[in-house]
C-alpha positions in Angstrom: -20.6 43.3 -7.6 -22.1 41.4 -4.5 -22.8 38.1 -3.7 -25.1 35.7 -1.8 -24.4 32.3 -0.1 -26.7 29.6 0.6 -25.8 25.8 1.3 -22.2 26.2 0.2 -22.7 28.0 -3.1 -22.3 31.7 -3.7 -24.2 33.1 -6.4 -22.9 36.2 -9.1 -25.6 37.5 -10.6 -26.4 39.2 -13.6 -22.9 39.8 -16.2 -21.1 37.4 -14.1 -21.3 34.6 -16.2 -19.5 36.3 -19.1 -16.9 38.2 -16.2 -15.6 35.7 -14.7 -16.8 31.7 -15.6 -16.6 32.7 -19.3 -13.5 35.4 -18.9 -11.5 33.5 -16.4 -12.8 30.2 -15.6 -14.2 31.1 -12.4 -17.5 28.8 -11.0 -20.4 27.4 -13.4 -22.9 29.1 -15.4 -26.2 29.6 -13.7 -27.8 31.9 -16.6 -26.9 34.8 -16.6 -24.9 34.5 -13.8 -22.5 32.1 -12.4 -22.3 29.7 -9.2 -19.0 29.7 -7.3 -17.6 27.4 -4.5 -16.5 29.6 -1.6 -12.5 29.1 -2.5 -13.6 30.8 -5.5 -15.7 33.5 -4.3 -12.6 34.6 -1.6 -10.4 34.7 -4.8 -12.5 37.6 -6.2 -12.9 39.1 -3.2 -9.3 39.0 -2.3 -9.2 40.5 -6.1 -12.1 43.3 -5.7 -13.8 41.8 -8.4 -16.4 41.1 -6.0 -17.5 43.7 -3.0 -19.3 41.3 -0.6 -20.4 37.6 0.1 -23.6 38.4 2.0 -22.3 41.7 3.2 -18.7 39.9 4.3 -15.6 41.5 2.7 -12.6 39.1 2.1 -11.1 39.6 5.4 -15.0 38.4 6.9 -15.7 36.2 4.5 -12.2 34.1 4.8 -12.4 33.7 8.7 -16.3 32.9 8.5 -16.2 28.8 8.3 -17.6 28.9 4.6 -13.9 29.2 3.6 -11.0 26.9 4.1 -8.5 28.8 4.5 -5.9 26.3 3.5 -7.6 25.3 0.1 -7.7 29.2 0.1 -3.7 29.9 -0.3 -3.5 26.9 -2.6 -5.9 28.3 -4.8 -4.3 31.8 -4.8 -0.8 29.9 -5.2 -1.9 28.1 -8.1 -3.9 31.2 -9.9 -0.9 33.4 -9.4 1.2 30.8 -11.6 -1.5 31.0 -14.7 -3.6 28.3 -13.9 -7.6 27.9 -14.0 -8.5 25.5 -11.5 -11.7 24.0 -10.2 -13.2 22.9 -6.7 -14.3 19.3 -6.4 -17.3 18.2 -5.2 -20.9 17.0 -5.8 -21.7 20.7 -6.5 -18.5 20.6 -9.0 -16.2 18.9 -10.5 -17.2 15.3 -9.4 -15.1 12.1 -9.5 -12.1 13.0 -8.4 -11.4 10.9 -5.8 -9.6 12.4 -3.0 -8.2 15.3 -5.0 -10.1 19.1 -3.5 -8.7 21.3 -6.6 -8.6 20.3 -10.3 -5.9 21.8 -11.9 -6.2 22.3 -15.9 -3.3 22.7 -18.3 -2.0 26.2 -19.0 -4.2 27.8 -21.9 -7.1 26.1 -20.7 -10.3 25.8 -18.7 -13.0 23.7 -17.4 -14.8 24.1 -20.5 -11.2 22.0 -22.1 -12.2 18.6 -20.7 -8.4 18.3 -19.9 -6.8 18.3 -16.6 -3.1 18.8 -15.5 -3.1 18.1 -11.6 -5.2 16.6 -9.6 -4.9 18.4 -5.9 -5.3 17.5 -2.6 -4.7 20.3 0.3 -3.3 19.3 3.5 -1.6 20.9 6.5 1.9 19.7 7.6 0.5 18.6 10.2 -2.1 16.3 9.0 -1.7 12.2 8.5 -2.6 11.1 5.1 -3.8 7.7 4.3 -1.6 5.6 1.9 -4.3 4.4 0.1 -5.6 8.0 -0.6 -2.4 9.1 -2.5 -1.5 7.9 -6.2 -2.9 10.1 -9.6 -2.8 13.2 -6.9 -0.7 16.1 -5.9 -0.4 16.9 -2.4 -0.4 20.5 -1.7 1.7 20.4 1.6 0.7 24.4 3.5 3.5 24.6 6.3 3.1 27.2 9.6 4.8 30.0 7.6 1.8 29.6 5.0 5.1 28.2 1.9 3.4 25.1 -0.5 5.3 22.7 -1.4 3.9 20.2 -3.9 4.3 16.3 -4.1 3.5 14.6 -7.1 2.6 10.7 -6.1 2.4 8.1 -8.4 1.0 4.4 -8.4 4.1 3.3 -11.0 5.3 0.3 -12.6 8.2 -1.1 -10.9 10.3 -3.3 -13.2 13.4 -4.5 -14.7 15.2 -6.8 -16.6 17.2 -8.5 -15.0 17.5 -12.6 -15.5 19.6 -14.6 -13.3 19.0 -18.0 -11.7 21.1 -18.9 -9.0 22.4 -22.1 -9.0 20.5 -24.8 -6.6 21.8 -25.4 -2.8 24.6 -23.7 -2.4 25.7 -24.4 1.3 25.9 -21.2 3.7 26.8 -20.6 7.4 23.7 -18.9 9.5 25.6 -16.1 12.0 23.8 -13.9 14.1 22.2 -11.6 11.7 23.6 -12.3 8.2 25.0 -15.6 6.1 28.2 -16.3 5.2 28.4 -18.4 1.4 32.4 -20.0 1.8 32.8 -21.2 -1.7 30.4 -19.0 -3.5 29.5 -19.7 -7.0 31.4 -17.6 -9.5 28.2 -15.6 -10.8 26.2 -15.4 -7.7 27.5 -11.8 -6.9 28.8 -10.9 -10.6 25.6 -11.4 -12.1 23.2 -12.0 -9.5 24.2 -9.2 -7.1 23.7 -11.3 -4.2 25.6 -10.2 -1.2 28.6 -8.8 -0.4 32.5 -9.9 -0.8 34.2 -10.3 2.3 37.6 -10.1 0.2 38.5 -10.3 -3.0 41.5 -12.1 -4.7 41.6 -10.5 -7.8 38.0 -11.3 -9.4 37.8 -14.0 -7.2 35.2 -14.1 -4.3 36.3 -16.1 -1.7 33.4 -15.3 0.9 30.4 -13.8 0.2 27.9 -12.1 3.3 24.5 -12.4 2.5 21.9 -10.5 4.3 19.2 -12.5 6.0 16.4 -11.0 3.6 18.6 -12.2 0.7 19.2 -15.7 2.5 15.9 -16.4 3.5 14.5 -15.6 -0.3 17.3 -18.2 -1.4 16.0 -20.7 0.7 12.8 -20.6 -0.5 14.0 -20.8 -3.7 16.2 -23.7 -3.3 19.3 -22.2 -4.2 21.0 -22.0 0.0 21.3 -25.0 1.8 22.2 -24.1 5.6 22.5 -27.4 6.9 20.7 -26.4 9.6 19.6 -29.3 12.5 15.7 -28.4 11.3 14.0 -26.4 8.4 16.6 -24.2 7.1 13.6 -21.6 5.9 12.0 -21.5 9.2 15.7 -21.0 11.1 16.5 -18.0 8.9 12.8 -16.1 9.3 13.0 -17.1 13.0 16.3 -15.7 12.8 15.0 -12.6 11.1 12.0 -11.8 13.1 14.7 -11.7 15.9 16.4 -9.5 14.9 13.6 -7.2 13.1 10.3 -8.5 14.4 7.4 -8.3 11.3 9.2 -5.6 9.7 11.5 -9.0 8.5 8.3 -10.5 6.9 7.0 -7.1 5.3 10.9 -6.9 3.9 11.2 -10.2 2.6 7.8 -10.2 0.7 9.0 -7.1 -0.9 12.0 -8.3 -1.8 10.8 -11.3 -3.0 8.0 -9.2 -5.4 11.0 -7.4 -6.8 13.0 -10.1 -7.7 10.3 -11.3 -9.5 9.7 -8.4 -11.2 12.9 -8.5 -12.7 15.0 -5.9 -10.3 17.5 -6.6 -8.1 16.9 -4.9 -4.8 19.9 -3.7 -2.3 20.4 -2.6 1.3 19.2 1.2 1.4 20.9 1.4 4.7 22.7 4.6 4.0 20.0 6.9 2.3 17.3 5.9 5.2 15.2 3.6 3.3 14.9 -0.2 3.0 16.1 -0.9 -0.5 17.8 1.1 -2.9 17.4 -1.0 -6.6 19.0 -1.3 -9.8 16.5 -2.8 -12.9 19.2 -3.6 -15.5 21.6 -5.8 -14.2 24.3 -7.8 -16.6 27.6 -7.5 -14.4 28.8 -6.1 -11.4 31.4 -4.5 -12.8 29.2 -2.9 -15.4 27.1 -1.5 -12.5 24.7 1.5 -13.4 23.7 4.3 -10.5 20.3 2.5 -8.9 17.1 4.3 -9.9 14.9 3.7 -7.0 15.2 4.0 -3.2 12.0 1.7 -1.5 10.8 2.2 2.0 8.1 -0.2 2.9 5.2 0.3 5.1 2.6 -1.7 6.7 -1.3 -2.0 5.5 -3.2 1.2 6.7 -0.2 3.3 7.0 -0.5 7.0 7.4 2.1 9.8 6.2 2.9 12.9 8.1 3.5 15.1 5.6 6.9 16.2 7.0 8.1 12.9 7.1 7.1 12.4 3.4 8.5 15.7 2.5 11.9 14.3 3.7 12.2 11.2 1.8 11.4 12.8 -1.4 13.9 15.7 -0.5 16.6 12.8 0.0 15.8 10.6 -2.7 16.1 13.8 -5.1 19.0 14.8 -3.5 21.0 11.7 -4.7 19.2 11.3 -8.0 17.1 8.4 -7.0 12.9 8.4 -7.3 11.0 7.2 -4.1 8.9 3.9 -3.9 7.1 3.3 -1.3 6.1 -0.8 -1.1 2.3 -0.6 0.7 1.9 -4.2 2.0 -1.7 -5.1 1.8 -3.4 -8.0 0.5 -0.9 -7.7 -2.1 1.7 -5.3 -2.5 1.0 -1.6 -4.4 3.8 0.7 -5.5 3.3 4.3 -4.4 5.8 7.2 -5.9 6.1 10.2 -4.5 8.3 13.6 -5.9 8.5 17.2 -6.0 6.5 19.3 -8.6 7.1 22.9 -9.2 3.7 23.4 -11.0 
């Protein structure tokens, strides 16, 4: 069977409807025959279910520009594990934001109404927009032409934690962290604030708080630095020293998870910002934390690569990754691997 192109659509004509849209979910009826989108049309070729796009065979037809080549081996990828999937598009399947490939649930078609994934293709090399991911998979094609496939997410982050700290508790400013002398008993137990410089049995003589954790207890009331000035505006000065606006971005993260009920810790040793825990009663009770957070600026990019490797980590020790976008306000973006 042969083929025609024109604007972007190839054209099957007569039997085609009932051979492959109605047979295999390939393209939309167009009577008796059936419109593709070029990914589509290379797929049958590449098949010998069709001979020739205006005279091209699949080797022509996928090095002519009609064809992606990319959305090509996702396609392909995704048919061989028993999926039908659709092309987006004004000339498609419209409304699907960002995604280039709708995905439908095993068993079913685009005559279903139901959809499994949501698809975006990129290189490794590309840089995605933040604010294009969430509700998509990214379809990640490396050099050697392997997908690998990251599910993100736009999730709720919360917990249930509920602790008040009690109100000006006097601290030390040091260089780059706080020391609390004569904590309260409960700050660390049940607030998880800081860190125990010793412990005499399950006493804390001295606790070390970092200066993210100091400067949200400042603001609310609960540390009292006695400094000569503003005791807020010592410990973000003291902050920005030490981390320029990445303090700020921190501290208003912080500050939304508290809030929302989780306790947020140093994620110092798996490469992210915070790692957090949503249910905390005692320390000595203490659950494995569920998330690990990196935060980024407002119109950050990802390179692929770099994404790949903070969802290979976080998996690696059992943890999801957040990523806090800091905007206007702040979104929640997850990202993990799917084996489709």
């Amino acid at each position: 069977m042969d083929a025609t192109l024109s604007s972007g659509v190839v054209r099957a004509g007569r039997q085609a409807r009932e051979q492959f849209h109605d047979a295999r979910g390939y393209g939309d009826p167009d009577g008796e025959g059936v419109r593709l989108a070029p990914v589509e049309a290379a797929h049958l070729l590449y098949r010998g279910d069709l001979e020739s796009v205006d005279g091209m065979g699949f080797r022509k037809f996928l090095a002519s520009a009609a064809c992606p080549d990319l959305h090509f081996l996702v396609y392909k990828d995704l048919r061989d594990r028993g999926f039908y999937l659709s092309p987006t598009g004004a000339d498609w399947v419209a409304d699907h934001g960002t995604a280039d490939l709708v995905v439908y649930p095993r068993g079913k078609g685009p005559w279903d109404d139901q959809v499994a994934y949501r698809v975006r293709v990129v290189s490794e090399r590309a840089t995605v927009p933040a604010s294009d991911l969430g509700d998509v998979v990214l379809a990640v094609v490396d050099e050697e032409s392997e997908i690998t496939y990251l599910e993100t997410d736009r999730p709720d982050v919360s917990g249930s934690t509920d602790y008040e700290p009690p109100a000006d508790t006097p601290g030390s400013l040091l260089d780059d962290r706080v020391l609390l002398w004569e904590p309260p008993a409960d700050i660390y137990e049940r607030g998880f604030y800081g860190q125990p410089l010793d412990r005499d049995g399950e006493t804390v003589e001295t606790l070390q708080l970092s200066l993210v954790e100091a400067a949200y207890l400042v603001r609310q009331g609960a540390l009292a630095l006695g400094t000569d000035g503003d005791d807020e505006q010592a410990v973000l000065e003291r902050g920005r020293t030490v981390e320029g606006d990445r303090f700020d971005r921190r501290l208003r993260v912080y500050t939304a998870l508290r809030a929302a009920g989780v306790v947020p810790k140093t994620g110092y040793k798996f490469g992210a910002d915070f790692r957090t825990y949503a249910d905390v009663e005692s320390v000595s009770e203490l659950s494995h934390s569920e998330l690990l957070i990196r935060v980024v600026p407002d119109g950050h990019g990802f390179a692929p690569r770099d994404l790949a490797l903070d969802v290979r980590l976080a998996g690696g020790v059992r943890k999801r990754m957040v990523f806090a976008l800091t905007g206007a306000g702040i979104a929640w973006l997850s990202a993990e691997r799917l084996t489709p």
